[in-house]
C-alpha positions in Angstrom: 0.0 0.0 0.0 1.5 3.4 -1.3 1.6 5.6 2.0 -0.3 8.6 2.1 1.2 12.2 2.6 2.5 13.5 5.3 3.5 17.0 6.2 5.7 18.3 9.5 5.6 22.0 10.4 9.0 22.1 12.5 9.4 25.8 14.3 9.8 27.2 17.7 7.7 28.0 20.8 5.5 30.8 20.4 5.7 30.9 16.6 1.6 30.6 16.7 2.2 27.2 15.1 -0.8 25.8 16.8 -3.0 28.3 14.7 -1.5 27.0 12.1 -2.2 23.5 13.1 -5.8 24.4 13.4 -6.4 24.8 10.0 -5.5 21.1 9.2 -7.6 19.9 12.3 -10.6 22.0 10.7 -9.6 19.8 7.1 -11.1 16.7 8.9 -9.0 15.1 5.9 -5.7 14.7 7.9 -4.9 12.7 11.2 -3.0 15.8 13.5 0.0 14.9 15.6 0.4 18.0 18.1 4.2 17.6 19.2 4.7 14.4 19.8 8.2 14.4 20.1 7.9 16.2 23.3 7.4 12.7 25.4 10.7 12.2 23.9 12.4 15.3 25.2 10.3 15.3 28.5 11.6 11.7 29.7 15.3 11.9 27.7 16.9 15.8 27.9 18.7 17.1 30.7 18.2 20.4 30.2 15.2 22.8 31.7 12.0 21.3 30.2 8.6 24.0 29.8 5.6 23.7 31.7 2.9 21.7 30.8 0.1 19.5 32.1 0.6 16.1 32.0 1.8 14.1 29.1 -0.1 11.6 27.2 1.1 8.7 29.2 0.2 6.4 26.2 3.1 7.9 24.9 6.6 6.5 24.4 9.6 8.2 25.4 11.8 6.9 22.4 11.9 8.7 19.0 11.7 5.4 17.0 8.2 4.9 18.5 6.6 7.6 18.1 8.3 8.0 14.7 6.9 4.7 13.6 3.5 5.5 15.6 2.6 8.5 12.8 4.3 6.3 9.9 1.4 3.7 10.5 -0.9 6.6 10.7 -0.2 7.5 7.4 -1.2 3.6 6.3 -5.0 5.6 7.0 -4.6 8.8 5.2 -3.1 12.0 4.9 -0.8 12.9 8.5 0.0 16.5 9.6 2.6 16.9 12.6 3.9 19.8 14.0 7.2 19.8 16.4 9.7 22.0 18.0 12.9 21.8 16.3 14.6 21.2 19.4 12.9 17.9 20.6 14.3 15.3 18.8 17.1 16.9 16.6 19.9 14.3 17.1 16.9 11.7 15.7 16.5 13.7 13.2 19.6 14.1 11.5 20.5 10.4 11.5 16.9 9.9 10.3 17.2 10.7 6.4 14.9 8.8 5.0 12.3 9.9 7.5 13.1 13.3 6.4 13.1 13.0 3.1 9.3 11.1 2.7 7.7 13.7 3.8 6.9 17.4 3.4 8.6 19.7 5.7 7.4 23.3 6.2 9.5 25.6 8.3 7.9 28.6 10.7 9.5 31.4 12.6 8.3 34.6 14.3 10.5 37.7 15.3 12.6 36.9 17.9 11.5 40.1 20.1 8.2 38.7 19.7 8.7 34.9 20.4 11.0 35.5 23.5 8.6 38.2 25.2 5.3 36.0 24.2 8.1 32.9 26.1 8.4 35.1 28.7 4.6 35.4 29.6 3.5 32.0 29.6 6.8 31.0 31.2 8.0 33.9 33.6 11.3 31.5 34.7 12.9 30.7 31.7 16.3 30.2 30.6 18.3 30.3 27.2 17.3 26.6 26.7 13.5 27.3 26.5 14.1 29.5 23.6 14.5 26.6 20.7 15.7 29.0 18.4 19.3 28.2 17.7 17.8 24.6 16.7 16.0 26.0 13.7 18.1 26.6 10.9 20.1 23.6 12.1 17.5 21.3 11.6 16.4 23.2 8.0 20.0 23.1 6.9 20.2 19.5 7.6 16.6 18.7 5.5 18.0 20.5 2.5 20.9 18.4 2.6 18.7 15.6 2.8 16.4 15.8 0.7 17.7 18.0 -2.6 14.7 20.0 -1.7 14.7 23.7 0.1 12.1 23.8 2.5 9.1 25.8 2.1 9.8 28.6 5.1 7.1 31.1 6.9 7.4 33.9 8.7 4.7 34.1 11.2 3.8 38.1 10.5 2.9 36.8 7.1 1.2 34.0 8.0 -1.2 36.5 10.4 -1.8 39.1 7.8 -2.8 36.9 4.7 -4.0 33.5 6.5 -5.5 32.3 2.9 -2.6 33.3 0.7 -0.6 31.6 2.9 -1.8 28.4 3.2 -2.9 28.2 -0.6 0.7 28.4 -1.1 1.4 26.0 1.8 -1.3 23.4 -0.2 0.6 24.2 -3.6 3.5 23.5 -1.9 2.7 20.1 -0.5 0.2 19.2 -3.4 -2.7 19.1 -1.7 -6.1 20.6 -2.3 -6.5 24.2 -0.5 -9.9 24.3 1.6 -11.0 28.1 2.4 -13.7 26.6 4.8 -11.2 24.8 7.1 -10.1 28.9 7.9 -12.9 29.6 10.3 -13.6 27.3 13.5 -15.7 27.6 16.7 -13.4 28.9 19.9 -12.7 25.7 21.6 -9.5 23.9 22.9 -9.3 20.8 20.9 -8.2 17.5 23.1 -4.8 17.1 21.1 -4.2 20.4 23.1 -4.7 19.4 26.7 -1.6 18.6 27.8 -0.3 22.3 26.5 -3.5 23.8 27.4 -2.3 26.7 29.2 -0.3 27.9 26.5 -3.0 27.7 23.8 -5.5 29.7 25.6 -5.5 32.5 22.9 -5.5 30.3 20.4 -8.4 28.3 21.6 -10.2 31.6 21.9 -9.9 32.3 18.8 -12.1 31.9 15.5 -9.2 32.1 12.7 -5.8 32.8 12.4 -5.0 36.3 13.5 -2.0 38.3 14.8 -1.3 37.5 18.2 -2.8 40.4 20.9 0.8 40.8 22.7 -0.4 41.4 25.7 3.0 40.5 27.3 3.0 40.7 30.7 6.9 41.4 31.0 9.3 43.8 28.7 12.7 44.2 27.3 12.8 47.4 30.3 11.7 45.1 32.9 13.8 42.1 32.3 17.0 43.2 30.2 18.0 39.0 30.3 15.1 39.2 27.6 17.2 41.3 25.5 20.1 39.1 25.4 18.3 36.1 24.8 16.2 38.1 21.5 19.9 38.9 20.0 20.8 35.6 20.7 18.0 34.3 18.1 18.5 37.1 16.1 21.1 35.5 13.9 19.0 32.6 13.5 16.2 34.5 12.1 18.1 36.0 9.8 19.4 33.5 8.3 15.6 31.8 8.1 14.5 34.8 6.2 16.7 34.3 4.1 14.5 31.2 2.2 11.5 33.1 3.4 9.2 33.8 0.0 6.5 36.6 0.3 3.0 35.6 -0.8 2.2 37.1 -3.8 -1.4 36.0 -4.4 -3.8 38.6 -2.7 -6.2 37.2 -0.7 -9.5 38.6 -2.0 -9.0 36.8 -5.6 -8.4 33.5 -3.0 -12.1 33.6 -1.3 
């Protein structure tokens, strides 16, 4: 049996990838994998690990398993998973053919923004939180691997024109585009739960929008937040590099 698509959105925290995600839960066409890598990072990394609720104990805490657990999947129909860069990244590198049969979509947001929206949910984090310097790592390595340059999406662009940019995202991964799966009812889906408090906005919310930033800390009141925006600064830069503007207008997409 020929295995049906499936497409990973690798990115950050606080890149408002789980709008993003939304729109292929509201598809109904895809089975959605909401960052299952991070029972592998929870149980296996040393280093300082986000707040969350608790973990899918279903879960394994090897990469191979949950790997192979969204490979079956795809034995059903079309798979969309969305990870942070960081989770798994050794896997991932020695895992080329993994890679390489599926699509992989990149998405970043503006440092400033990412590490003051970090801040908020997570008033106590540190440089390893950030998941930033993983990014282009990981993007470098699939280009490698594949022959292929990875669509990439900035998440400004993705807020302002939500239907020109996943038309293009469909284009990209040869798929039909479905305008309808745009609009939802507010509610926190269950593949959400364990992350819950960090999605409150984004269960709130009725399509994809531009985040509120209502950040509850600043650059003035914490000047560690500073250093740690620079510190991603390269990074971004060199993901906007690969990052194509939408050309399409949105009113000839509706």
């Amino acid at each position: 049996m020929t295995r049906a698509i499936s497409i990973a959105l690798w990115t950050h925290p606080r890149s408002i990838s789980t709008a993003f995600e939304r729109y292929f839960l509201e598809r109904k066409d895809f089975q959605v994998f909401h960052e299952e890598f991070a029972a592998v990072y929870q149980a296996n990394d040393s280093r300082e690990k986000l707040p969350h609720g608790t973990l899918d104990p279903t879960l394994p805490g090897d990469y191979a398993s949950i790997r192979d657990r969204m490979e079956q999947a795809r034995q059903n129909g079309p798979v969309f998973h969305k990870d942070m860069c960081y989770h798994v990244l050794g896997n991932l590198i020695d895992d080329h053919e993994y890679l390489a049969n599926q699509v992989n979509i990149f998405l970043v947001r503006s440092p400033e923004e990412a590490v003051l929206s970090l801040a908020t949910v997570h008033p106590g984090m540190d440089f390893d939180c950030i998941g930033y310097a993983e990014v282009p790592v990981l993007f470098d390595h699939v280009r490698q691997a594949t022959g292929r340059t990875p669509m990439v999406i900035d998440s400004a662009q993705l807020a302002s024109d939500p239907v020109g940019t996943m038309r293009a995202v469909c284009d990209y991964a040869g798929i039909d585009f479905d305008p309808h799966a745009l609009s939802w009812g507010a509610a926190m889906p269950p593949v959400w739960q364990t992350w819950e408090t960090w999605h409150a906005e984004a269960a709130q919310s009725t399509t994809i929008t531009a985040p509120k930033k209502q950040y509850s800390v600043s650059f003035e009141s914490q000047p560690r937040l500073r250093a740690m925006a620079d510190f991603c600064q390269p990074f971004y830069a060199h993901m906007q590099r690969f990052s194509s503007p939408i050309k399409t207008r949105t009113e000839e997409l509706i």
